[in-house]
C-alpha positions in Angstrom: 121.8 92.5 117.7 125.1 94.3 118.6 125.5 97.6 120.3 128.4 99.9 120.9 129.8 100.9 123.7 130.1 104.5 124.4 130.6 105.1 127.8 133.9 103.2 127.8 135.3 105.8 125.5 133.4 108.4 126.5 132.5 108.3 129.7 128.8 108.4 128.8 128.1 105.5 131.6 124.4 106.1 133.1 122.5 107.9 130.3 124.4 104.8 127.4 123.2 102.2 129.5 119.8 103.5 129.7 119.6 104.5 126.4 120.8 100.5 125.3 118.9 99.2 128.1 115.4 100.9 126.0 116.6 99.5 122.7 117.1 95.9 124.4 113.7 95.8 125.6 112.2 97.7 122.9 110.8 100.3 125.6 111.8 103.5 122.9 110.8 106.6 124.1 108.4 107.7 121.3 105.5 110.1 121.0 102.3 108.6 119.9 101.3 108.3 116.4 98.3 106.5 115.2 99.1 106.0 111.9 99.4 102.8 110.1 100.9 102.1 106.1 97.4 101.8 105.0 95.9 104.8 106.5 94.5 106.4 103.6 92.9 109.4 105.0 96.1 110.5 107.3 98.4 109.9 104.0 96.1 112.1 102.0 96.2 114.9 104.8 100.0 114.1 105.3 100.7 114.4 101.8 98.6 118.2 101.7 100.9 119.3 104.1 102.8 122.6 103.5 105.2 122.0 106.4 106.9 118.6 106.7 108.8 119.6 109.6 106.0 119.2 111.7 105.5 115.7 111.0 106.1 112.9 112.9 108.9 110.3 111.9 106.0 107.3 111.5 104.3 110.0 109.1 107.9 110.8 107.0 108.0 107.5 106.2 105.1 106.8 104.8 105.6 110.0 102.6 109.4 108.5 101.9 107.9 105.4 101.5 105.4 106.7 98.8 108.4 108.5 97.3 107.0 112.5 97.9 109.3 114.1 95.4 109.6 117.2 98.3 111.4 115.0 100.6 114.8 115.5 99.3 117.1 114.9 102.0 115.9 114.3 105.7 118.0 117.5 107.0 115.9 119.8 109.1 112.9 117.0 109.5 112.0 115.2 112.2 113.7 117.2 114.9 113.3 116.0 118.6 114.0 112.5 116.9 117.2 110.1 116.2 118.0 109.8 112.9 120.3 106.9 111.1 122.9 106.2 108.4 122.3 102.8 107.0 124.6 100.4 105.6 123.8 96.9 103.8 125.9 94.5 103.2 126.4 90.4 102.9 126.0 88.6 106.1 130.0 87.0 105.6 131.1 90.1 106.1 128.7 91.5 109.3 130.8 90.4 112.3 133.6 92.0 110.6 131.6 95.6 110.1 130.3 95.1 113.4 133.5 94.8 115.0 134.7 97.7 112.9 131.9 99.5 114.2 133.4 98.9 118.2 136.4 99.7 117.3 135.3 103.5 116.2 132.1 104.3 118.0 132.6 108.2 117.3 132.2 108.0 113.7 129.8 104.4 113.6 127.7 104.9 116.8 125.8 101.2 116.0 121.8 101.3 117.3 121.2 98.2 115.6 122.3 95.4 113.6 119.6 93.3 112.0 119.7 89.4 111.0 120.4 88.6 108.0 117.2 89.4 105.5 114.7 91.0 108.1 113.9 94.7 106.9 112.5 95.5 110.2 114.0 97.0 112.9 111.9 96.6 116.0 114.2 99.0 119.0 114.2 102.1 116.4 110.9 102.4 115.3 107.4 100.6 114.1 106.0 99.8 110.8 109.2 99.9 108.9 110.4 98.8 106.1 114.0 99.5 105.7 113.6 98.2 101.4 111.5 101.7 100.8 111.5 104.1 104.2 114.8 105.8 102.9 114.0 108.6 100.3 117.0 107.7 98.2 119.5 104.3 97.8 123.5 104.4 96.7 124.2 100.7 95.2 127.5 99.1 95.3 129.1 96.8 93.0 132.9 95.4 94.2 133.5 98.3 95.8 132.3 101.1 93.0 128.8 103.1 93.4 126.8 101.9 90.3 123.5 103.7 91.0 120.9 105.1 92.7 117.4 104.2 93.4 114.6 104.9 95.5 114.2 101.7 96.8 115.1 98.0 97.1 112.5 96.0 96.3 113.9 94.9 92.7 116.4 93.6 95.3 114.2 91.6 96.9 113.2 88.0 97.0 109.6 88.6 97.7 109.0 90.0 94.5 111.6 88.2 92.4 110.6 85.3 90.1 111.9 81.5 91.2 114.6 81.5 89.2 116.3 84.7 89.8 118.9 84.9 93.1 117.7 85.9 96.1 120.0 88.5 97.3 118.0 90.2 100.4 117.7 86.9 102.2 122.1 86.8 102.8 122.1 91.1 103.5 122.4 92.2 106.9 121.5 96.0 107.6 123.0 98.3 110.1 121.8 101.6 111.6 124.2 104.2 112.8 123.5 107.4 114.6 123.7 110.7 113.0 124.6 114.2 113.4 121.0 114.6 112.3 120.0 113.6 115.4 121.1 116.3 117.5 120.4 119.2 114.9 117.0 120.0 116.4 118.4 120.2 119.8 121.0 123.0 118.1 117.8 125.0 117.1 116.2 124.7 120.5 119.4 125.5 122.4 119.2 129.3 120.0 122.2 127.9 117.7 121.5 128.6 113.9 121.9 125.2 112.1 123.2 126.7 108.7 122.2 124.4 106.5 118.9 124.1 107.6 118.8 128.1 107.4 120.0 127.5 103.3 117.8 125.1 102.4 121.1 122.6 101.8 122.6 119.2 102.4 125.1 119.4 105.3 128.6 119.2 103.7 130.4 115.9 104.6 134.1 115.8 103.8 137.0 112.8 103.5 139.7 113.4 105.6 143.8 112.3 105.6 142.8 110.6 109.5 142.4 106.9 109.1 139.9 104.6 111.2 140.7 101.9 113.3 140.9 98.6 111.1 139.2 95.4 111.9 139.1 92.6 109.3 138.5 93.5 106.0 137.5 97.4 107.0 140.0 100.2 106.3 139.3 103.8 105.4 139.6 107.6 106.1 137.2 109.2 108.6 134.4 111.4 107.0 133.1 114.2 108.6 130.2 116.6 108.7 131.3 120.8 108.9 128.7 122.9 110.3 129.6 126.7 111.0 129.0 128.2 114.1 129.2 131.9 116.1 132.2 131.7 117.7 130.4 133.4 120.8 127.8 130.0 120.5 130.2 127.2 120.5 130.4 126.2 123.8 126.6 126.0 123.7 126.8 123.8 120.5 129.7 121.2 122.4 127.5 121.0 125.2 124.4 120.4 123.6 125.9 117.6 120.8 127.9 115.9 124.3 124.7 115.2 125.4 123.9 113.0 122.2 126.8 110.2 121.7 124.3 108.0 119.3 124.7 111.3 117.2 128.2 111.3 117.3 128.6 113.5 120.1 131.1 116.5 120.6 132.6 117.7 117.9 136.4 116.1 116.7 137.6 119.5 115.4 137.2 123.2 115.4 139.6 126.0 113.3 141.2 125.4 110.4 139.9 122.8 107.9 143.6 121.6 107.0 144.1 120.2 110.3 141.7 117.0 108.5 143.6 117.1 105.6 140.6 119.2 104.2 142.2 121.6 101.6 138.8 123.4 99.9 136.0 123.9 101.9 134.0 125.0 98.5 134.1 121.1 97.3 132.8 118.7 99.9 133.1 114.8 99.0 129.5 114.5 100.0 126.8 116.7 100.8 126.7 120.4 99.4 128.4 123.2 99.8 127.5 125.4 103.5 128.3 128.7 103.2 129.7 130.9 106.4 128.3 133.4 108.2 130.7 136.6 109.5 132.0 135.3 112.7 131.2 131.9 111.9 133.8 128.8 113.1 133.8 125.7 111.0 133.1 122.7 113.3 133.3 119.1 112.7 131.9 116.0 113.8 132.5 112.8 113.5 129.8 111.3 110.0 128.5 108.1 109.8 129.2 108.4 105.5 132.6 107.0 107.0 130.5 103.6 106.4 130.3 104.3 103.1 134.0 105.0 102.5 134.5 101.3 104.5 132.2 100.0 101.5 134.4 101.3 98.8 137.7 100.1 100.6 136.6 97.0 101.0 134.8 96.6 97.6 132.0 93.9 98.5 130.4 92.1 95.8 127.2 94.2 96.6 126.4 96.2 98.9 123.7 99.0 99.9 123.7 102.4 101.6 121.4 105.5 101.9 122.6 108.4 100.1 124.5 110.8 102.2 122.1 113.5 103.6 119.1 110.8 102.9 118.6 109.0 106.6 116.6 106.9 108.3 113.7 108.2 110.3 114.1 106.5 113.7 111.5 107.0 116.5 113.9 107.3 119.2 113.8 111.1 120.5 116.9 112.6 121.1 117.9 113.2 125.0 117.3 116.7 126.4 119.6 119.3 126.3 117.7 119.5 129.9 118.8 116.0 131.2 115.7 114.1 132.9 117.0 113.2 136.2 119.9 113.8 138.4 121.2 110.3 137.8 123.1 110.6 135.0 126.9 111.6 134.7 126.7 114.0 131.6 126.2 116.9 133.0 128.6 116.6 136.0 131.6 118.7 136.1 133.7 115.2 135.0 132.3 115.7 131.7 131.0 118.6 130.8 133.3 119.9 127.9 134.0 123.6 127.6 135.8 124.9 124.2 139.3 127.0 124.5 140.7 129.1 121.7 144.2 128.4 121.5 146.0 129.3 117.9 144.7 132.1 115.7 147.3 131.3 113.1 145.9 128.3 111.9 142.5 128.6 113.8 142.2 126.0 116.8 140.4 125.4 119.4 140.6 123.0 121.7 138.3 120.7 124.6 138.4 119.4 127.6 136.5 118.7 130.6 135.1 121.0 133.3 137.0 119.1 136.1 140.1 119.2 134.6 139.6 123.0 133.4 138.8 123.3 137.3 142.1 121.1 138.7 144.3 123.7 136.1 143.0 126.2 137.9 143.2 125.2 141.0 147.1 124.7 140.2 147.4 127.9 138.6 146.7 129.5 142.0 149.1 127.4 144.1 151.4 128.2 141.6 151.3 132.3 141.6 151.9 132.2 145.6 154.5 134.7 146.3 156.7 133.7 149.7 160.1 135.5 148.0 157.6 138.6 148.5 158.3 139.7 144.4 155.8 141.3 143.8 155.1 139.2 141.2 151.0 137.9 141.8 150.2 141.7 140.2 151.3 140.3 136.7 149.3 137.0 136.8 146.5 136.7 134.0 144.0 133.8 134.6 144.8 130.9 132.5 147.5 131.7 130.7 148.2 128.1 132.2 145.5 126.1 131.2 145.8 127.8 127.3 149.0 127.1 127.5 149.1 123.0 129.0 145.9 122.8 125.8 148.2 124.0 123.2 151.2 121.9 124.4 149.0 119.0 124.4 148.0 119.6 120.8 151.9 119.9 120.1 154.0 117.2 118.1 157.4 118.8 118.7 158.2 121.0 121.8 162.0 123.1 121.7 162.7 123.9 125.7 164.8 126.9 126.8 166.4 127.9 130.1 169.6 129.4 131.5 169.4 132.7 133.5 173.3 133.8 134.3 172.2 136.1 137.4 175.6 134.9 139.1 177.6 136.7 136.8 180.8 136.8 138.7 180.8 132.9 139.3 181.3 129.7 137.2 179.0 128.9 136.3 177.0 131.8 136.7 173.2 130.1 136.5 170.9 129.6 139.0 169.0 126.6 140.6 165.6 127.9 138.9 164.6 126.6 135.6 166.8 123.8 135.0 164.4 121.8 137.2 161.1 122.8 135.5 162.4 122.2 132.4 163.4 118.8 133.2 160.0 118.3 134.4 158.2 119.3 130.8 160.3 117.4 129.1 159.8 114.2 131.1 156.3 114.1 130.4 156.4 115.4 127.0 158.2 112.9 126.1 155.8 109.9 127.5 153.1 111.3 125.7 155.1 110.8 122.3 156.1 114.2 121.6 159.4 115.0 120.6 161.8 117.4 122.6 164.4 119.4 122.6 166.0 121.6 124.8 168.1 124.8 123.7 170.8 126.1 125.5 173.8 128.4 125.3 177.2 127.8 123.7 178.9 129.0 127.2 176.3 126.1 128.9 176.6 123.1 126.9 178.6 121.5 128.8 176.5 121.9 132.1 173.4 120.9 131.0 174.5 117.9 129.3 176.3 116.8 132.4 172.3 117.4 134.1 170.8 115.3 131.1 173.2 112.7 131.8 172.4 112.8 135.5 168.5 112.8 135.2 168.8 109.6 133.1 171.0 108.0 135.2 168.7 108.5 137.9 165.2 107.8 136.2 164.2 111.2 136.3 164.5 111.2 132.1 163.2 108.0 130.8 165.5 109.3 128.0 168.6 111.6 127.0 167.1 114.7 125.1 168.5 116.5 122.5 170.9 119.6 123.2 171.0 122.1 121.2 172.5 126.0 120.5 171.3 128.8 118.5 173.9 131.5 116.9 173.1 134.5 115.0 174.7 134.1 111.4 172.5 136.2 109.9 168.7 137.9 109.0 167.3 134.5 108.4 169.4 132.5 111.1 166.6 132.0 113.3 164.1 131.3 110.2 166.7 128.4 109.6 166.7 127.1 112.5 162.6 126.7 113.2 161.8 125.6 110.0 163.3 122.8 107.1 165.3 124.2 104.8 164.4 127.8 106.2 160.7 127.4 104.7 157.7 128.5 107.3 155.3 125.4 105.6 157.5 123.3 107.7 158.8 123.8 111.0 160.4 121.3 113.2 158.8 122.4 115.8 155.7 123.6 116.9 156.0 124.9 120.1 158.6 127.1 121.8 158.5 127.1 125.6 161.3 129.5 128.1 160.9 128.3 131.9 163.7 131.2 134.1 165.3 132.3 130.4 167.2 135.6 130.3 164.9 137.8 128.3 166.1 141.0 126.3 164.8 144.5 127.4 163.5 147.1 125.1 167.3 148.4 124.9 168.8 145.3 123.4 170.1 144.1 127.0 169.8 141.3 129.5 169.0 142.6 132.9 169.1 140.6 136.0 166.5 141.5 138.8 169.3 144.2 140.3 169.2 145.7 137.1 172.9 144.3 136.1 173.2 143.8 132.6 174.6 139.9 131.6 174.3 140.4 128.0 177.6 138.7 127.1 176.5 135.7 129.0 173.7 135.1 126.8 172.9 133.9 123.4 170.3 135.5 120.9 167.7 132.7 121.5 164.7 135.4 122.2 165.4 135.8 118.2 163.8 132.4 118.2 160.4 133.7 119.8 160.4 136.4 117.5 160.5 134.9 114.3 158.1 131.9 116.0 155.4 135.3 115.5 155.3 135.0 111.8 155.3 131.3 111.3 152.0 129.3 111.4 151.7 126.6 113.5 154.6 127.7 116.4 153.0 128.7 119.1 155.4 130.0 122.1 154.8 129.7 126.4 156.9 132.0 128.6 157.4 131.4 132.2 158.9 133.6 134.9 158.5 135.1 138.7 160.5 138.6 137.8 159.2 139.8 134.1 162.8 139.8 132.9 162.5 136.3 131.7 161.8 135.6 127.8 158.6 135.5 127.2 157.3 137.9 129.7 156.9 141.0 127.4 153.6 140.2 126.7 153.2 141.4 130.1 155.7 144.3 130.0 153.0 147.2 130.8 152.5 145.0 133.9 156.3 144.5 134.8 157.4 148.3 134.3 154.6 149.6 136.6 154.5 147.3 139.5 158.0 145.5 139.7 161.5 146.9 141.1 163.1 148.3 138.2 160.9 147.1 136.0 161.6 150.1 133.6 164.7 148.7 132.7 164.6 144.9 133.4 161.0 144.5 131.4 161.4 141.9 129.0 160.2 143.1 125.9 160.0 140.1 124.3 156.7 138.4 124.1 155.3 134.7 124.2 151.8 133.4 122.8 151.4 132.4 126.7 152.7 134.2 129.6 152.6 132.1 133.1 153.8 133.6 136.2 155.0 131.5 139.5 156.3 132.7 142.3 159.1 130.2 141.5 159.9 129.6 137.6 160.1 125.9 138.5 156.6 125.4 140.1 155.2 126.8 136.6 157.1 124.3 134.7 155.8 121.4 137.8 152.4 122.9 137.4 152.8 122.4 133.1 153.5 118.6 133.5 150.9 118.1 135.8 148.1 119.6 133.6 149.6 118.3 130.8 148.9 114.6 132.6 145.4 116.3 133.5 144.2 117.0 130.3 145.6 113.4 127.9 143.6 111.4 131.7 140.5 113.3 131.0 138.0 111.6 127.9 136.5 114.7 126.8 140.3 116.3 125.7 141.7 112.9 124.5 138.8 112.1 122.2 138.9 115.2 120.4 143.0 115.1 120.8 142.5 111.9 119.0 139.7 113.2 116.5 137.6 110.3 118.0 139.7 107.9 116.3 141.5 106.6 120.1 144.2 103.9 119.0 144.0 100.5 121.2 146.2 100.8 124.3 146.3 99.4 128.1 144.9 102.2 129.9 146.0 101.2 132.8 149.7 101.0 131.6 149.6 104.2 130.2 148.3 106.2 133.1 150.9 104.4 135.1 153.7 105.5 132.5 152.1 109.2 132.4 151.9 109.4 136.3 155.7 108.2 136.6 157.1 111.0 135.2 155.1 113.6 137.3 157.2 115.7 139.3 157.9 114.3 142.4 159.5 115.3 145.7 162.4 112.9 145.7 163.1 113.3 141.9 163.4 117.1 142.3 165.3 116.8 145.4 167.6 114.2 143.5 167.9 117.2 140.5 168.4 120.3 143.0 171.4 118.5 144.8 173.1 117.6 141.4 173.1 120.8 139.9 174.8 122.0 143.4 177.0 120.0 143.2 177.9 121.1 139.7 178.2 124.9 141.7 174.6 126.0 140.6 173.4 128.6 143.0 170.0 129.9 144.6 168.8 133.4 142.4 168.5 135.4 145.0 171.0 134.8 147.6 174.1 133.1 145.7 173.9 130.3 148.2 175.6 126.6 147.2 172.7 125.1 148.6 169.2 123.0 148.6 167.5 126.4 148.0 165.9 127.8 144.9 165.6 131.7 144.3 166.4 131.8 148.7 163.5 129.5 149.5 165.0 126.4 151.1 163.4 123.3 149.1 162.1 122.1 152.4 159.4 123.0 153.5 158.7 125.6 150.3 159.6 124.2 147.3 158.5 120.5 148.9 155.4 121.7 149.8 154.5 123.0 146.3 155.2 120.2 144.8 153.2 117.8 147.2 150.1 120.1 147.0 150.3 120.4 143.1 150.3 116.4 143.2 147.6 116.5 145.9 145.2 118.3 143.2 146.4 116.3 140.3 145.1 112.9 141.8 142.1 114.0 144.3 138.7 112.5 142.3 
């Protein structure tokens, strides 16, 4: 017998091991049914019943077993209870699906592997016979579905004359969890299981992700899609985390194309589920991904049920009430909670309640105000968090900064944003993302003479990509977002403006005096504007004035409750909008949640779709932690850029000061306290 291991992955570590400890020792939980196969009475009453969903699984099977045409799929039955896909195939080729199995535990939760030719499986249930106790059969033949029965017995060498082969003797059987399992859990938790409520198969669809490959084993992840109120899906994450032998949380939520899935109307497997208004399409992780390893692999025969047609296991699912204060799945660590983070395509997005918590926590230290702006009356609660979710979904991230408040000086920027913006990109770019940063014609120079310098000193594992943006024209800034001008495919995908001049409602660039520096700055606020009307950009502002690009989704705020915030407002806004009391801390306070949310299992799993590649752990924490802010690296940054006669914002100074807060203690102190909560357990 074999058995994944969940809580690796997941951190599922107390409840997994009891639940494999039970199947080990063959101590299921199960309710007690006196029924045996030759129990002619109880089938008689069984088989008279108008309600099969309040049968027992020992009683299904015996009805499966005797083939009762009104057990069509196993959907809605059985609820309280585990239920399992089942794969068949020849014993050469076992250790190979079983290490196929380890490899992607989301989609193949294994419960049990048998030997080769036993049709019993002792840890999921009594009285079985896995040849007849599944209400319908797919058969395969090198790799191609030949037919469908109701049962295996012509398969089978205790009915089978001397002289024919014996196949079932060389067949080894697997069980896998199911999204079944956790569907009656969804009902008692007040969350409408849809296609339960329509009397349908639950739609199952092939999607462009690939598993991980072990021996002979390649194929694309399936998935199950159940709608759900969008006001209910927290509710329904929570509930299927609790059951990671049923797949667990879901691996997506939004838009369907994000799979690879182009028509919802035409599942691969399953039937069709129609939507409810307000609905959210959600998928998990399927165990039919077994079957699409069958066809792949194209075995000389092999066996599955037919999708939507499980096993019956009597193994009851865990309690969306947990039983005892011992186990770790309803601790902060883990509990997931569900973000919405792009309306155009439709995302959301998970992650744990500890590191939702830590964000927070960040986002607070972050909107002190020692300058005395003003500037904690603009803050909106987790503009952060939304914001560190969505850059983490990201594949390619443009970076902006530059604020010329020193007009009468060369150069005229300050000593806040270049640092943040270093930041970002350092650990953007050690979780594989690509990056570029955008600068003016008039600063090209400058910042690649920073680039250079934060690579020289380890601060940038890498150089980075400068760019400028000019205004040639209506669709200049359409040309520059997307390939070949066309919004299906833009080079980036995220926008982000850390201490970026942003234009006022009059077409001007105000500084916080209310001195316009228009000529100092290029049209890149064009870029955030067109980013509005393209799918798939989203766009993060970040200031401590509301002059800064980005901030005019906060405008109302900025022209009521800032110094001349009537004229200086920027009127340009971003998807997020996060305020600092220093620009620079909110880009410190990005890369730190950013490392937050790819440490924490809950957002990495469904980053990953609960396909998570092979990798040393331990390495890559260590190469994620490296390029954390740090006081010594920003130190390093903060002295170069005065010494390339980059001045404080507020008071002009050529110093170790940023916006006239001297770096030590202030900006030091940030910094160490933002660290502080980014490693506390």
């Amino acid at each position: 017998m074999a058995y994944t291991v969940l809580s690796a992955l997941l951190g599922y570590r107390g409840w997994f091991r009891t639940q494999r400890a039970y199947l080990h020792s063959n101590k299921i939980p199960r309710r007690d049914v006196n029924i045996t196969v030759s129990s002619g009475s109880v089938r008689a009453k069984m088989e008279q019943s108008d309600n099969l969903k309040s049968l027992t699984p020992a009683e299904l099977r015996l009805l499966i077993r005797s083939e009762d045409p009104r057990i069509r799929n196993t959907t809605g039955l059985a609820n309280g209870y585990q239920q399992a896909n089942v794969i068949i195939l020849p014993d050469k080729l076992a250790d190979d699906f079983e290490e196929f199995c380890q490899k992607n535990p989301v989609p193949l939760p294994l419960l049990y592997r048998s030997k080769s030719g036993q049709s019993s499986c002792p840890p999921l249930a009594k009285c079985v016979d896995i040849r007849t106790d599944i209400s319908e059969y797919n058969v395969y033949e090198n790799g191609k579905l030949v037919k469908t029965i109701s049962n295996l017995q012509s398969y089978s060498s205790d009915i089978r004359s001397q002289t024919e082969q014996n196949y079932w003797s060389s067949m080894v059987s697997f069980y896998l969890g199911c999204s079944f399992g956790f569907e009656g859990s969804l009902k008692e938790a007040g969350i409408p299981v849809r296609n339960v409520e329509q009397g349908t198969n639950v739609s199952m669809y092939k999607t462009s992700l690939f598993c991980v490959g072990a021996g002979v084993f390649r194929c694309p992840l399936v998935v199950t899609m159940r709608p759900i109120p969008s006001a209910l899906l927290d509710a329904a994450v929570n509930v299927t985390h609790l059951n990671p032998l049923a797949h667990g949380a879901p691996v997506h939520i939004g838009d369907p194309a994000f799979l690879g899935i182009q028509d919802l109307s035409k599942p691969d497997y399953g039937e069709c589920v129609d939507l409810q208004t307000g609905d959210v399409t959600v998928f998990w992780a399927c165990g039919v991904t077994a079957i699409e390893a069958i066809l792949s692999s194209k075995p000389s025969l092999a066996f599955s049920h037919s999708p939507g047609c499980m096993f019956l296991s009597d193994i009851q699912e865990p309690s969306i009430n947990p039983p005892s204060e011992s186990t770790n799945l309803t601790t902060s660590e883990f509990i997931p909670r569900c973000f919405l983070i792009s309306h155009n395509p439709l995302l959301y997005s998970l992650a744990s309640q500890r590191a939702v918590n830590k964000i927070r926590k960040m986002e607070k230290i972050i909107g002190e105000d020692p300058g005395q702006r003003g500037i904690k009356a603009l803050f909106v609660e987790d503009e952060l968090l939304l914001s560190c979710l969505a850059l983490s979904h990201a594949s390619s991230v443009a970076i902006t900064t530059g604020f010329p408040t020193h007009y009468m000086y060369s150069p005229p920027d300050e000593t806040d944003g270049p640092p943040g913006a270093i930041a970002m990109a350092s650990m953007l770019l050690s979780l594989g993302k690509k990056v570029t940063i955008i600068t003016d014609r008039r600063a090209v120079n400058l910042n690649r003479d920073i680039i250079n310098e934060c690579v020289k000193k380890g601060i940038l594992k890498t150089t980075v990509p400068l760019v400028t943006f000019e205004d040639c024209g209506a669709d200049s800034a359409l040309q520059f977002l997307c390939h070949n001008g066309d919004p299906k495919y833009p080079r980036f995908d995220h926008l982000v403006a850390i201490e970026r001049s942003g234009r006022a409602a009059d077409g001007n660039y105000y500084n916080m005096r209310g001195i316009n520096i228009k000529h100092l700055v290029d049209p890149i606020d064009d870029l955030f504007i067109a980013a509005k009307n393209i799918p798939g950009i989203m766009t993060t502002g970040i200031g401590d004035g509301g002059n800064e690009l980005g901030m005019g989704k906060l405008k109302d705020k900025v022209k009521a409750f800032m110094t001349n915030g009537k004229l200086i407002a920027c009127d340009v806004p971003a998807d997020y909008a996060i305020t600092a009391g220093v620009s620079n801390w909110g880009g410190y306070a990005l890369t730190c949640g950013l490392y937050l949310l790819n440490s924490c299992p809950s957002h990495r799993r469904y980053l990953t779709r609960g396909l998570l590649q092979p990798i040393n752990k331990e390495e890559q924490f260590q190469d994620w932690a490296s390029n954390l802010p740090s006081v010594i690296k920003e130190e390093l940054l903060l002295a170069k850029l005065m010494s390339l006669g980059v001045r404080s914002g507020k008071t002009g100074h050529l110093a170790m000061e940023v916006d006239g807060l001297t770096f030590h203690p202030t900006h030091s102190d940030i910094i160490t306290r933002l660290l502080k909560v980014t490693h506390d357990e």
